[in-house]
DRENKOL-801837 format. One line per field, with one value per residue (C-alpha): residue number from 1; residue in one letter; chain; x, y, z. Coordinates in Angstrom, 2 decimals, padded with zeros to 5 digits, always signed. Example, Ala and Ser with C-alpha at 12.3 -4.5 7.8 and 13.67 -1.06 7.14 Angstrom:
// residues 2
resi <- 1, 2 .
resn <- A, S .
chain <- A, A .
x <- +012.30, +013.67 .
y <- -004.50, -001.06 .
z <- +007.80, +007.14 .
END
This chain:
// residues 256
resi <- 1, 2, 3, 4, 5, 6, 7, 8, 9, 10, 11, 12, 13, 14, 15, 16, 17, 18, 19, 20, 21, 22, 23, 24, 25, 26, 27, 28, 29, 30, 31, 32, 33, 34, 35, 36, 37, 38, 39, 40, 41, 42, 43, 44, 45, 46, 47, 48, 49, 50, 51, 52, 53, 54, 55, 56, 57, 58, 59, 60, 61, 62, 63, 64, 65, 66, 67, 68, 69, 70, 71, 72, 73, 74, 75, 76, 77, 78, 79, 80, 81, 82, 83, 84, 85, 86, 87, 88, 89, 90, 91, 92, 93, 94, 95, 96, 97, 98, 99, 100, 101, 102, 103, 104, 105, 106, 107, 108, 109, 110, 111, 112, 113, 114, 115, 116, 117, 118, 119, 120, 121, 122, 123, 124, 125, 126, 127, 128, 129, 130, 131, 132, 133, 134, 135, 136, 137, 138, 139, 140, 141, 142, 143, 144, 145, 146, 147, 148, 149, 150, 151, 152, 153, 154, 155, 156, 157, 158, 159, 160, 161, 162, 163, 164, 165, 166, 167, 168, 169, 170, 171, 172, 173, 174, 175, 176, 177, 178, 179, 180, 181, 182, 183, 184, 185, 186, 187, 188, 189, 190, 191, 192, 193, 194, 195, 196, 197, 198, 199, 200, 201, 202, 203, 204, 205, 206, 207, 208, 209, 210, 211, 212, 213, 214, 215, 216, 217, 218, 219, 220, 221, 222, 223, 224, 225, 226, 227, 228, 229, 230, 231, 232, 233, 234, 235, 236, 237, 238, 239, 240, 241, 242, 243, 244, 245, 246, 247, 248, 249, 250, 251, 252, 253, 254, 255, 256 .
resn <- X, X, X, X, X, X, X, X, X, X, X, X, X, X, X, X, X, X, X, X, X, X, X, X, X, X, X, X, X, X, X, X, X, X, X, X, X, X, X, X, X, X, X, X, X, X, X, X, X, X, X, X, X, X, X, X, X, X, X, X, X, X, X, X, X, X, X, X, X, X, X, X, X, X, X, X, X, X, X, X, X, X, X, X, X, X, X, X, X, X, X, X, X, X, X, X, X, X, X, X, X, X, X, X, X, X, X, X, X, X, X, X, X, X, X, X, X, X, X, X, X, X, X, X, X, X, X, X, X, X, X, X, X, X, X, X, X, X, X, X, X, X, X, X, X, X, X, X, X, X, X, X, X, X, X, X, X, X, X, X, X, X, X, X, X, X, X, X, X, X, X, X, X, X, X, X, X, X, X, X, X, X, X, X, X, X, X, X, X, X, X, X, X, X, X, X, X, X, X, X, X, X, X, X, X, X, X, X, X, X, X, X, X, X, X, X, X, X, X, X, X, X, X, X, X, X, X, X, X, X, X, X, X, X, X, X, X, X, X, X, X, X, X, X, X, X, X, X, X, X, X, X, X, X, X, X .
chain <- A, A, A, A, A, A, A, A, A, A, A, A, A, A, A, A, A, A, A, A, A, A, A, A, A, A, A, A, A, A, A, A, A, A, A, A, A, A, A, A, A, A, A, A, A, A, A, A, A, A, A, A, A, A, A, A, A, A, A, A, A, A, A, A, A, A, A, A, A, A, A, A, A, A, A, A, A, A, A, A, A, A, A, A, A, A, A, A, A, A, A, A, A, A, A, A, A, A, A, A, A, A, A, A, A, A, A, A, A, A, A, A, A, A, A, A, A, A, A, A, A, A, A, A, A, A, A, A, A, A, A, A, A, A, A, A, A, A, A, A, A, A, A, A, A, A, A, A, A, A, A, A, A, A, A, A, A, A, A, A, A, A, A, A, A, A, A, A, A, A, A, A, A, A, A, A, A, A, A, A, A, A, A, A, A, A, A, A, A, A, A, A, A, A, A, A, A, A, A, A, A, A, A, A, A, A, A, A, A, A, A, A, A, A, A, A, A, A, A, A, A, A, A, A, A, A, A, A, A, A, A, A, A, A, A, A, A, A, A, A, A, A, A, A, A, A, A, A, A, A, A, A, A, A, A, A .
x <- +002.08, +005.57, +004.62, +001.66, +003.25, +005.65, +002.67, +001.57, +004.14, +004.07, +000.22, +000.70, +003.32, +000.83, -001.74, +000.69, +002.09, -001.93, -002.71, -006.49, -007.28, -011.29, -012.25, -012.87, -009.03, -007.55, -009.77, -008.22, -004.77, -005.40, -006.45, -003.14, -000.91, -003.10, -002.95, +000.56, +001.26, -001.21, +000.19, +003.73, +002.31, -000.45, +002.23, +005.56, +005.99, +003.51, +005.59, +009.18, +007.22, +006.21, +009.30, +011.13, +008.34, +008.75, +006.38, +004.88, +007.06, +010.57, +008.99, +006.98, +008.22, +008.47, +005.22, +003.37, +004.11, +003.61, +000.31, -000.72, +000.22, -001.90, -004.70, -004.82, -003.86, -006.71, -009.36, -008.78, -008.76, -012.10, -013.22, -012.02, -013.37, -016.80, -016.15, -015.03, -018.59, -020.31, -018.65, -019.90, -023.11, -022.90, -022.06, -025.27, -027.01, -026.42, -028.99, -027.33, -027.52, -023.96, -023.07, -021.91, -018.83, -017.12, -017.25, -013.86, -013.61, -015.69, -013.74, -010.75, -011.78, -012.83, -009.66, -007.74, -010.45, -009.57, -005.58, -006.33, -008.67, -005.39, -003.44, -005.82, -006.17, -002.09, -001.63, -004.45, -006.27, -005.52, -002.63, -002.77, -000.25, +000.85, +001.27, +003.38, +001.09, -002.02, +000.20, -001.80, -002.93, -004.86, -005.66, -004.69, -001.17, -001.58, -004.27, -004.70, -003.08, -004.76, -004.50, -008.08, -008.83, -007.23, -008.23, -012.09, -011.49, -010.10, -011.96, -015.17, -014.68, -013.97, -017.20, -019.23, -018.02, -018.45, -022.05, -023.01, -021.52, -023.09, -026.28, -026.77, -025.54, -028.71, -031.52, -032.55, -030.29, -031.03, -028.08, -026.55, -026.12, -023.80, -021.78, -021.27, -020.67, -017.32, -016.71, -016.43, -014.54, -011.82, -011.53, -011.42, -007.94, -007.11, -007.79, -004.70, -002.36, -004.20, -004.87, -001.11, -000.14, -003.22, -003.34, -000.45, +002.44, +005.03, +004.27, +004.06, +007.09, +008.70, +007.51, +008.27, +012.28, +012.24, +011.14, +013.25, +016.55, +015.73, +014.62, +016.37, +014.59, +017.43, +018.09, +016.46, +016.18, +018.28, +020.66, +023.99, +024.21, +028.49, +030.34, +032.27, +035.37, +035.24, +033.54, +035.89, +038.61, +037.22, +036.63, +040.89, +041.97, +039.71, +039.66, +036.86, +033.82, +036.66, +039.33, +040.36, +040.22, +043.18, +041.94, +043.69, +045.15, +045.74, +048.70, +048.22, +044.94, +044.83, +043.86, +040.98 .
y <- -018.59, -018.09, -021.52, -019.05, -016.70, -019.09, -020.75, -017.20, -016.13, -018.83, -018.22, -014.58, -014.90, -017.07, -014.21, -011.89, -013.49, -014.82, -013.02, -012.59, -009.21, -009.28, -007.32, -010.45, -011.66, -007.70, -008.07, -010.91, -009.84, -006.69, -009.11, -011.07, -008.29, -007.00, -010.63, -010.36, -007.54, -008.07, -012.02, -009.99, -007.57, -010.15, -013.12, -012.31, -009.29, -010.41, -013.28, -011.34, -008.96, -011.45, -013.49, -010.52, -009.28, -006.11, -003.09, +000.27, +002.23, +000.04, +000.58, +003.52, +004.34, +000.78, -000.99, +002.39, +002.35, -001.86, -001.35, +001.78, -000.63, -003.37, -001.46, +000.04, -002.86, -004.45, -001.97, -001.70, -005.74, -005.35, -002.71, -005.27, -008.53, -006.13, -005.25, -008.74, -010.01, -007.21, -008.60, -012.28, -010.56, -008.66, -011.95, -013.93, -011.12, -008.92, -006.37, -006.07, -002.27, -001.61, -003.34, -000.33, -000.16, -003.18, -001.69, -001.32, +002.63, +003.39, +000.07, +002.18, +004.64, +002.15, +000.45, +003.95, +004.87, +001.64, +002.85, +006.66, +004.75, +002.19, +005.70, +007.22, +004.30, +004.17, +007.65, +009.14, +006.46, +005.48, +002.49, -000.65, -000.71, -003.96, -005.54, -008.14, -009.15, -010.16, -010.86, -009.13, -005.48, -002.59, +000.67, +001.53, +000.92, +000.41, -001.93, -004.06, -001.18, +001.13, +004.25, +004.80, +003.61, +006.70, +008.86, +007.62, +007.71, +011.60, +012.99, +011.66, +013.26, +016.69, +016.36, +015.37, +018.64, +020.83, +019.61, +019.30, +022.71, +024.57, +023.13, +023.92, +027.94, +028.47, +025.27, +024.15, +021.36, +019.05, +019.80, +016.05, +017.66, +020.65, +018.06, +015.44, +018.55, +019.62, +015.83, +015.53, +018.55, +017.41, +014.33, +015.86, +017.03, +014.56, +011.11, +011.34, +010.15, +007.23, +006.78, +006.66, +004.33, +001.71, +001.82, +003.45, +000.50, +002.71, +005.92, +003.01, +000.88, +004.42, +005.25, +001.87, +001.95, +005.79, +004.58, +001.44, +003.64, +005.98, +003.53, +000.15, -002.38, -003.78, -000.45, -000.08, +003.59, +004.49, +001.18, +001.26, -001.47, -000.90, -001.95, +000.82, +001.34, -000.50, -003.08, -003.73, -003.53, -006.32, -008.57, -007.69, -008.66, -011.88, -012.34, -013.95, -011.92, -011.82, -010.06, -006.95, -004.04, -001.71, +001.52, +002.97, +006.23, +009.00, +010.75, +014.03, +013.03, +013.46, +011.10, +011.20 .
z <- -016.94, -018.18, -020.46, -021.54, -022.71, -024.70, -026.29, -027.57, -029.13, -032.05, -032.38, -032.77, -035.31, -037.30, -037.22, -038.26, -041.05, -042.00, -045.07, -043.95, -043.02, -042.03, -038.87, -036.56, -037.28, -036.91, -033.64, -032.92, -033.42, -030.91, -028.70, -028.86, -028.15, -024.82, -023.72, -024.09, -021.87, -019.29, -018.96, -018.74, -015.93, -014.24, -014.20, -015.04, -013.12, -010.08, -009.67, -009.96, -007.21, -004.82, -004.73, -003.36, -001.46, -003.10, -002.16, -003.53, -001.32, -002.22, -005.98, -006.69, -009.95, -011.47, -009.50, -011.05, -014.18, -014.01, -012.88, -015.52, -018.38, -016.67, -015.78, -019.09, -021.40, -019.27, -019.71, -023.21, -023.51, -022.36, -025.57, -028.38, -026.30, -026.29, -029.72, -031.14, -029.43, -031.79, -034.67, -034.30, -033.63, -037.22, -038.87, -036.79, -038.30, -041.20, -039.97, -036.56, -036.10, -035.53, -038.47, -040.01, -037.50, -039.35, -043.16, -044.29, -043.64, -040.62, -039.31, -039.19, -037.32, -034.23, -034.25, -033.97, -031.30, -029.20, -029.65, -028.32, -025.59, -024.73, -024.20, -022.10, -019.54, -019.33, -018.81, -017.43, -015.16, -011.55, -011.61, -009.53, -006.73, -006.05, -002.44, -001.80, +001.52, -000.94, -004.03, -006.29, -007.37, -005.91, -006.67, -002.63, -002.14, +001.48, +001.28, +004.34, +006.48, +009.19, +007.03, +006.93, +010.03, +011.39, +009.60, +010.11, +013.81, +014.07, +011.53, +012.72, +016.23, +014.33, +012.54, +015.47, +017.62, +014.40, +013.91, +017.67, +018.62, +015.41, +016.52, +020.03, +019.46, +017.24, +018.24, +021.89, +023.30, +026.28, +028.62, +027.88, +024.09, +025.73, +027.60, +024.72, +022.39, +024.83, +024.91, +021.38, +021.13, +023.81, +021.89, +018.23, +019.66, +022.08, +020.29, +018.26, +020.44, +021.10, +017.60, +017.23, +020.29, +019.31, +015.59, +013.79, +014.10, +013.03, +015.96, +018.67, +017.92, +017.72, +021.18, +022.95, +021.41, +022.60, +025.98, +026.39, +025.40, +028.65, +031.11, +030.55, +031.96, +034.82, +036.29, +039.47, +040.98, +043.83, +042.83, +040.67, +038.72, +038.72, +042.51, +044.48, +044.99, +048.67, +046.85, +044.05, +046.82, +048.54, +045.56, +044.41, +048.04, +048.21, +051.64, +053.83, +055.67, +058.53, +056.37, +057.07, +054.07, +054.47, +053.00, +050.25, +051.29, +048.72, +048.71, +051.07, +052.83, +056.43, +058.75, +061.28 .
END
């Protein structure tokens, strides 16, 4: 794409210096310089991205404002491509009903409309995140992740008590609707944790270090792993299974 953008460059020079001005060519030439940005975000940057395997959390203030200017540039694309269409329409047929939109005055006025609506999908639209697992751009930054997984798991147990204990204090309920109602209330607070140790990555490699740190796994209980002080004596003297270990006295002990 890089070889793209090279080849567009000459061709929007051209159109620039082009002395025609009718409102296919100006369409044209809005055209140019959205392809231009969004081959700089969709290819250049992308690519830049994904080599270093870069993510929205490394990133957040360059990969969002990346993806605004996509997202925007592309949404905007999609007016003039919508609005160059109209114009080929206008000269199929004169009496196209939005042939009005191309006179030389009113004209103006859609070209500065597509500007304010370029603005308004930069700044004030949802950005793509990218992610450097899919190598391309999403308006969920975690994509792929068990974010909502989690939070579909606990929040539907919460909702099930709520609705199954606001319904049996005011309707009849069979007595297996009282039991599944306390059910679904002891697991509203007690399927987190194993939310966390089966689906959140980050909580359960967390947990398993935590673990590992206070119970390593070659100590055996009741067993020390260093010798004692007979046994380092024994190994010093190296003597045979017959040798005979002189204790070490310490200065003042009394003997038995």
């Amino acid at each position: 794409m890089v070889i793209i953008q090279l080849l567009y460059i000459p061709c929007f020079v051209v159109m620039i210096k082009s002395k025609s001005r009718n409102p296919a060519f100006r369409i044209m030439i809005i055209l140019a310089i959205f392809d231009m940005i969004n081959l700089s975000v969709n290819s250049l940057s992308t690519g830049i991205l994904d080599l270093i395997g870069a993510s929205f959390c490394q990133y957040p203030r360059l990969i969002f404002c990346i993806g605004a200017i996509g997202d925007g540039t592309w949404m905007a694309g999609c007016a003039a491509c919508i609005l160059l269409a109209m114009d080929r329409c206008v000269e199929i047929n004169s009496k196209f009903f939005l042939a009005f939109l191309f006179y030389k005055r009113p004209f103006r006025v859609v070209l500065f409309i597509v500007g304010l609506y370029w603005m308004y999908s930069v700044w004030f639209t949802k950005p793509l995140c990218f992610s450097a697992q899919f190598s391309s751009w999403f308006f969920d930054p975690k994509v792929g992740k068990d974010v909502i997984i989690q939070a579909v798991i606990v929040c539907s147990f919460h909702a099930a008590a709520a609705y199954i204990y606001v319904y049996m204090q005011f309707f009849y309920s069979p007595p297996f609707l009282f039991l599944l109602g306390q059910l679904t209330w002891q697991w509203s607070n007690g399927c987190f944790c194993v939310v966390y140790l089966t689906i959140n990555r980050s909580i359960r490699s967390s947990v398993i270090n935590m673990v590992s740190n206070i119970v390593p796994n070659n100590t055996v209980v009741g067993c020390s792993s260093e010798p004692n002080a007979i046994s380092r004596e024994i190994v010093r003297l190296g003597g045979s299974s017959m040798s005979v270990v002189r204790p070490v006295v310490q200065p003042g002990a009394v003997w038995p």
